[in-house]
C-alpha positions in Angstrom: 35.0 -10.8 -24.0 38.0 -9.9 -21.7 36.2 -7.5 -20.1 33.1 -9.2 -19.9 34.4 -11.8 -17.8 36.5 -9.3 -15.8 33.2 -7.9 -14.5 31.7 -10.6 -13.5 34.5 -11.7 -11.5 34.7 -8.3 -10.0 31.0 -8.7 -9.2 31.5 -11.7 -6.8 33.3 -9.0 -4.7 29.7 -6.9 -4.2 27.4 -10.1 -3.6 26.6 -9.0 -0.2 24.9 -6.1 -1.1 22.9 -7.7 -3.3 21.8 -9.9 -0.7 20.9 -7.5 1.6 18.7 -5.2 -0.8 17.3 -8.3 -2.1 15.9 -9.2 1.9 15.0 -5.1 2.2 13.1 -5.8 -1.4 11.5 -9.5 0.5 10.1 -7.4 3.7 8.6 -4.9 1.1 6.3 -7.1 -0.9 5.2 -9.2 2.5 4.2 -5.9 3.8 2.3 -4.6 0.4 0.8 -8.1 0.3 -0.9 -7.9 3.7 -2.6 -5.0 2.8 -4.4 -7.3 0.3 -4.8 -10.5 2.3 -7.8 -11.7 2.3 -8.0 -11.5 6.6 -7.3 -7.9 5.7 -9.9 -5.5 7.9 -12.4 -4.4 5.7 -13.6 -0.7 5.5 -17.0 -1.7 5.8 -19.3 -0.7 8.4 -20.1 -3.4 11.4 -22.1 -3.4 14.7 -20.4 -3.7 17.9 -22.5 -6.0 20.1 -22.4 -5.7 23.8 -23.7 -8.3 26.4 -26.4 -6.7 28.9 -28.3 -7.6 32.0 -32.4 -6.8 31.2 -35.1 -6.9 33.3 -38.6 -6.0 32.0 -40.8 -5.0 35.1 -43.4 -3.6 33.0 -44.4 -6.3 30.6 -46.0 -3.9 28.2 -46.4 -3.5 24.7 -43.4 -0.5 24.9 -40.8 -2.7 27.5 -41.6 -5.6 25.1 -40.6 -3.1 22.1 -37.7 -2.1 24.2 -36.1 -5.6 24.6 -36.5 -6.8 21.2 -34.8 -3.6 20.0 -31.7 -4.4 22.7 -32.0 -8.0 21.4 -31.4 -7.0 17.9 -28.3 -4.8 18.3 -26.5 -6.7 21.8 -26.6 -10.1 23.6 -29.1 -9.7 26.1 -29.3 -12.0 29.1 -32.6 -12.1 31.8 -30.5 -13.1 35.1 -31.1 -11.9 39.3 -28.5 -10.6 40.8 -28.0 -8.6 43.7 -27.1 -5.0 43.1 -23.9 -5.8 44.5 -23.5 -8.8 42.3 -24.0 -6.8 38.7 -21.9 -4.2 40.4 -19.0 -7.0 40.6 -20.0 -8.4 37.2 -19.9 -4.8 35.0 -16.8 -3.5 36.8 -15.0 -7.2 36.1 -16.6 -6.3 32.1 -18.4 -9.3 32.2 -21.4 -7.5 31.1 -21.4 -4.0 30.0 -24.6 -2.6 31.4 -27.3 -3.6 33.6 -30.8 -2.3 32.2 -34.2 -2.3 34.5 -37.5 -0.9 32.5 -40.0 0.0 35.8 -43.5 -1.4 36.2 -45.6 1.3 34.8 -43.3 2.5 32.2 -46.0 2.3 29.2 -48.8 4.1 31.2 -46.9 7.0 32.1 -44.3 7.1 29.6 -46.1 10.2 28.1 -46.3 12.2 30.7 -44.3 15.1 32.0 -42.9 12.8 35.2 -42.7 9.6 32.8 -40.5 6.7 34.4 -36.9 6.5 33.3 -35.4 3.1 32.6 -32.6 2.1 35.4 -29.6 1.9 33.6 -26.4 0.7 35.4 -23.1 1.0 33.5 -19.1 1.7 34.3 -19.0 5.3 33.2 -15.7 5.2 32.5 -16.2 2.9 29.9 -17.6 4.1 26.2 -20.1 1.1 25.7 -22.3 1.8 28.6 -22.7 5.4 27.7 -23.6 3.9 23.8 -26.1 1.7 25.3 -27.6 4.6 27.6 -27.7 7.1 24.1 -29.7 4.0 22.2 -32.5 3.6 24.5 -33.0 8.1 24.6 -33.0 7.6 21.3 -35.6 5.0 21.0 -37.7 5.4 24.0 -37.6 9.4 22.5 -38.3 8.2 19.1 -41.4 6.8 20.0 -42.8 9.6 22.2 -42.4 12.1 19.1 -44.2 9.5 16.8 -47.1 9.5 19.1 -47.0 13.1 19.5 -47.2 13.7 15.9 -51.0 11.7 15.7 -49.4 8.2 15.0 -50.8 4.8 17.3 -48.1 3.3 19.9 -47.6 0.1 17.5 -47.2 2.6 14.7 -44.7 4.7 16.9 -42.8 1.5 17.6 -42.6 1.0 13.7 -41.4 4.0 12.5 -38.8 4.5 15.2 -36.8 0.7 14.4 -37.4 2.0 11.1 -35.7 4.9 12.1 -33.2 4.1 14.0 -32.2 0.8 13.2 -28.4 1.2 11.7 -29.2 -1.8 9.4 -31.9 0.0 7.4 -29.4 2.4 6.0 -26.4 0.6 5.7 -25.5 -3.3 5.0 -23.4 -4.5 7.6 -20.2 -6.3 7.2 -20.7 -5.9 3.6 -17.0 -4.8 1.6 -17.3 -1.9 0.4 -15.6 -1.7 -2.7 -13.6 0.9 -3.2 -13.1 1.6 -7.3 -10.4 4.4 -6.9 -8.0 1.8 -5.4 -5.9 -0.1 -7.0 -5.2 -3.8 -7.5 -2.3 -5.7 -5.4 -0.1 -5.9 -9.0 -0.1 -2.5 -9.6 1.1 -1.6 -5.7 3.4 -4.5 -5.9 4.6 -3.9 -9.1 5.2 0.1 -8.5 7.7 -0.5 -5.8 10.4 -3.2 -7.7 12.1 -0.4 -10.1 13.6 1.2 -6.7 14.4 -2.5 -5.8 16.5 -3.0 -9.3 17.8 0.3 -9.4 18.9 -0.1 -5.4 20.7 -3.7 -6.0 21.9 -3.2 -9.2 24.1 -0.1 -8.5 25.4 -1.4 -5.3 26.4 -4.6 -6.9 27.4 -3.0 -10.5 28.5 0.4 -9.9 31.5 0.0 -8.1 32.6 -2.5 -10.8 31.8 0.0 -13.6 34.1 2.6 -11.3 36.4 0.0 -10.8 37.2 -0.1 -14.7 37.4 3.5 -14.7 40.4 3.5 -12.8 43.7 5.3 -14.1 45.8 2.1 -13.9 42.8 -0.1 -15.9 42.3 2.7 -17.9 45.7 2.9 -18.7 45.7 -0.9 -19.2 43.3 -0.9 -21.5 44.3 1.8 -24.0 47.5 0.4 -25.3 45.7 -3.3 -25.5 43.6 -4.4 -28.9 40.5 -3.5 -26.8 39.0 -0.3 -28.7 36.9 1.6 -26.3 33.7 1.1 -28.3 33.9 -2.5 -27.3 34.8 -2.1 -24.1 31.7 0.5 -23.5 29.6 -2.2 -25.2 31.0 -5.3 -23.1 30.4 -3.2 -20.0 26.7 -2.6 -21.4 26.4 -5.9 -22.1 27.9 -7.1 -18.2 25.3 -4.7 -16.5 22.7 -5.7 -18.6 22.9 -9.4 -17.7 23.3 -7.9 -13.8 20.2 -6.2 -14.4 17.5 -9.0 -16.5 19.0 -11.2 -13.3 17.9 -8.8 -10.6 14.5 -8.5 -12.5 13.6 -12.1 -13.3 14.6 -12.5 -9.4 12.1 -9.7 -8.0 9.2 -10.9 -10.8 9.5 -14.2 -9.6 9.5 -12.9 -5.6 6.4 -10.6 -6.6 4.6 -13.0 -8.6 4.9 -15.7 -5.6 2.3 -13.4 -4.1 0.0 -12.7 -7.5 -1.5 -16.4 -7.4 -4.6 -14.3 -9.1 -3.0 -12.3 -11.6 0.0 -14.5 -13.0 -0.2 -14.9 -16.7 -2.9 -12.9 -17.5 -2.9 -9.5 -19.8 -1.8 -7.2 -16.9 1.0 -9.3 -15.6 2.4 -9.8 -18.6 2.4 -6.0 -19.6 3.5 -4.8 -16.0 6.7 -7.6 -16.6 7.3 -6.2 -19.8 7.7 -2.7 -18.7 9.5 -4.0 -16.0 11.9 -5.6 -18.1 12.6 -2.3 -20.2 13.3 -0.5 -17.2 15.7 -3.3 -16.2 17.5 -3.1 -19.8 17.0 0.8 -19.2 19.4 0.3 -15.9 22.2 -1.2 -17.8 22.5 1.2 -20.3 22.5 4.1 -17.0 25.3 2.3 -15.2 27.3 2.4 -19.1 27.0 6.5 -18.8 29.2 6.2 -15.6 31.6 4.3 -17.2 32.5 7.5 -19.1 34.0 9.5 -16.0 37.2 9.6 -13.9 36.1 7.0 -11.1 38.2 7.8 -8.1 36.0 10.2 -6.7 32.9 8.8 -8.0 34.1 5.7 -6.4 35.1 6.8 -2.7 31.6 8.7 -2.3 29.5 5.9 -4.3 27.3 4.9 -1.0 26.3 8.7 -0.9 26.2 8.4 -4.7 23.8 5.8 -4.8 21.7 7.0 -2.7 21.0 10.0 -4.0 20.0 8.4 -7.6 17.7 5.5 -6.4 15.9 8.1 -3.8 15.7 10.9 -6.6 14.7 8.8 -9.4 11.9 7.1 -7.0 10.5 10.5 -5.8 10.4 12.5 -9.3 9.6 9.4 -10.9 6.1 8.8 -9.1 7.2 5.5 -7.2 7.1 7.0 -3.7 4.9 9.9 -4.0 1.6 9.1 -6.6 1.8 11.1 -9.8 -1.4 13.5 -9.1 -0.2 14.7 -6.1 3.5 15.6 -7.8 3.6 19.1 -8.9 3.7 20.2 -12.9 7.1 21.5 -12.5 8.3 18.4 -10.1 6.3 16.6 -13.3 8.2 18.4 -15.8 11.7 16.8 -14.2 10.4 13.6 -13.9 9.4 13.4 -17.2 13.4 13.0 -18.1 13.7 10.0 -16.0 12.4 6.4 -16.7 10.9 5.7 -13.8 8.5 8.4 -14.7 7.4 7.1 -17.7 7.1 3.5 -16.3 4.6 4.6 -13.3 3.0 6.1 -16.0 2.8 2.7 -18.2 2.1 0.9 -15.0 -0.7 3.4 -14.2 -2.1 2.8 -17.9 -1.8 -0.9 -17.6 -3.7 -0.6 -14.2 -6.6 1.3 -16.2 -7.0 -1.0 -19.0 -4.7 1.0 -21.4 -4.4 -0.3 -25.0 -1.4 -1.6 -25.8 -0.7 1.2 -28.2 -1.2 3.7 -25.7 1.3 1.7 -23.4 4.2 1.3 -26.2 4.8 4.9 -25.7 5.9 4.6 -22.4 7.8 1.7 -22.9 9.6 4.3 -26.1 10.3 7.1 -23.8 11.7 4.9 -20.9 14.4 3.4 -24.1 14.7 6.5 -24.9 16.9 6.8 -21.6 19.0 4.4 -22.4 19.9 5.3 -25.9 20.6 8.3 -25.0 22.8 7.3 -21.7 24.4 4.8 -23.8 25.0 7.2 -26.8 26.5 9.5 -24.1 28.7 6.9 -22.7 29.9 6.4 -25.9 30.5 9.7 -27.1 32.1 11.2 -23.5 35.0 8.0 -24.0 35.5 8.5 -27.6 36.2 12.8 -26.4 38.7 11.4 -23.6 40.7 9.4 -25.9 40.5 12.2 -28.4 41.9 14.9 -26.0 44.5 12.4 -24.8 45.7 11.1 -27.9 46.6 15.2 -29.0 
């Protein structure tokens, strides 16, 4: 119990770094989440409407096909202006183009010297060049129609049905996408770096503080065996840890209004919560080595285990794209088999299936916790002869 409350007091020391990862761990799940918004950009297909300037000289069957097809895809305006005034009003982008279908346009648009529609755009810009490519495309649609046998009305059919961008796709329509994955599982992938991140920088030193010669020392010739010192420390960092975890499921679950409480939640917390459990038995297996080295390089330290564990593990790089012998390393760490449970809770997993992971990832800890153990019991061994 000595101990206990030794780390705890010790812990008060470190609370600064706990704040700070605990912001970094904030600015991470507002930036996952906006991915997910509901203003989010959707991957969908939509028309870009442009405002133009017709004028339909010809009055025929074919300009009167031509407009309504401009009509349906832009905001067309009938206005007179001066050349100089549309001039003004396309270089100010007030309108994008300026469009001007000749008188005679239907009767000779078959011929070899057919009139060309007067188009009038800022070339600099890509929308007038668009607009120019739609009417080819129409205005050519229709001559191949009625070149292939078919009636003018019949040309001007087939070619909206041919061209018209609607006919093939359904705009502003999400597209759902059934390879991604849900906002749980991406929020939920990131938080073991998060407790892994403020739990050593908050714990660590503490468990390297105790490691010390002088409290080492200290705490040999007192009634504390080192079993139960080992076990008080497990028990410190495990407290540390369910506190880091109920504080980063409650952060992430602020922003999983949809999925709180139900069957996914509650399995993605669980496995959360044995990796947190996990964590405390880890920080035990330092407790078993000379500290004052370990402790004046512990930034670098850290570091290196949180980064390491998040890249073999699957939580910064997705599992299919790790390589099997990158897989074959990862497999010894926890967070490993927790993107793996995560992964199966994501697909609908059974629960059985799932246990397994949860088994490997306590595993770990049984084994860093049976390692603790057994490295202090060797110390005091070798020191005692």
């Amino acid at each position: 119990m000595q101990v206990f409350k030794a780390f705890f007091k010790l812990i008060k020391n470190y609370k600064i770094g706990l704040f700070l990862y605990f912001g970094l761990c904030l600015l991470m799940t507002v930036v996952v989440s906006s991915n997910y918004g509901d203003d989010a950009e959707d991957s969908a297909y939509s028309n870009v409407s442009r405002t133009l300037i017709v004028k339909d000289n010809d009055n025929s069957e074919l300009s009167k096909a031509v407009v309504d097809y401009l009509k349906d895809q832009h905001d067309v305006e009938a206005h007179d202006y001066t050349n100089d005034e549309i001039k003004d009003l396309i270089y100010s982008e007030f309108y994008t183009a300026y469009i001007e279908i000749p008188k005679g346009f239907m009767d000779k648009h078959l011929e070899d010297d057919a009139l060309t529609i007067k188009t009038l755009y800022d070339t600099a810009k890509a929308g007038g060049s668009f607009i120019s490519l739609q009417l080819d495309s129409f205005t050519g649609g229709v001559v191949r129609y009625e070149n292939a046998g078919y009636s003018l009305s019949e040309a001007i059919e087939n070619t909206n049905k041919s061209i018209k961008t609607e006919n093939f796709v359904e705009l502003g329509k999400k597209v759902e996408d059934d390879n991604s994955n849900s906002k749980l599982y991406s929020l939920f992938l990131f938080l073991p770096y998060g407790i892994m991140t403020m739990v050593l920088w908050c714990a660590l030193p503490v468990i390297l503080r105790f490691n010390s010669k002088e409290i080492k020392d200290r705490t040999a010739i007192s009634a504390i065996l080192p079993v139960k010192r080992t076990i008080a420390l497990f028990m410190g960092s495990t407290v540390v840890c369910i506190a880091v975890y109920l504080i980063l499921l409650i952060l992430s679950s602020c922003f999983l209004a949809d999925f709180v409480f139900t069957r996914k939640w509650f399995l993605s917390a669980l496995n959360l919560l044995v990796f947190s459990v996990v964590n405390g038995a880890f920080l035990v297996f330092f407790s078993s080595f000379s500290s004052e080295k370990l402790l004046k390089a512990k930034d670098m330290l850290i570091n290196i285990i949180t980064i390491a564990f998040a890249f073999l593990g699957g939580i910064f790089v997705p599992l299919e794209l790790l390589g099997e012998d990158v897989k074959n390393v990862g497999r010894l760490l926890p967070t490993y088999w927790y993107a793996v449970g995560l992964e199966k809770i994501e697909n609908g997993s059974a629960l059985s299936d799932i246990a397994s992971c949860f088994g490997m990832q306590a595993v770990f800890g049984v084994f860093c916790l049976a390692a603790g153990l057994a490295i202090s019991r060797v110390h005091l061994y070798l020191k005692e002869n």
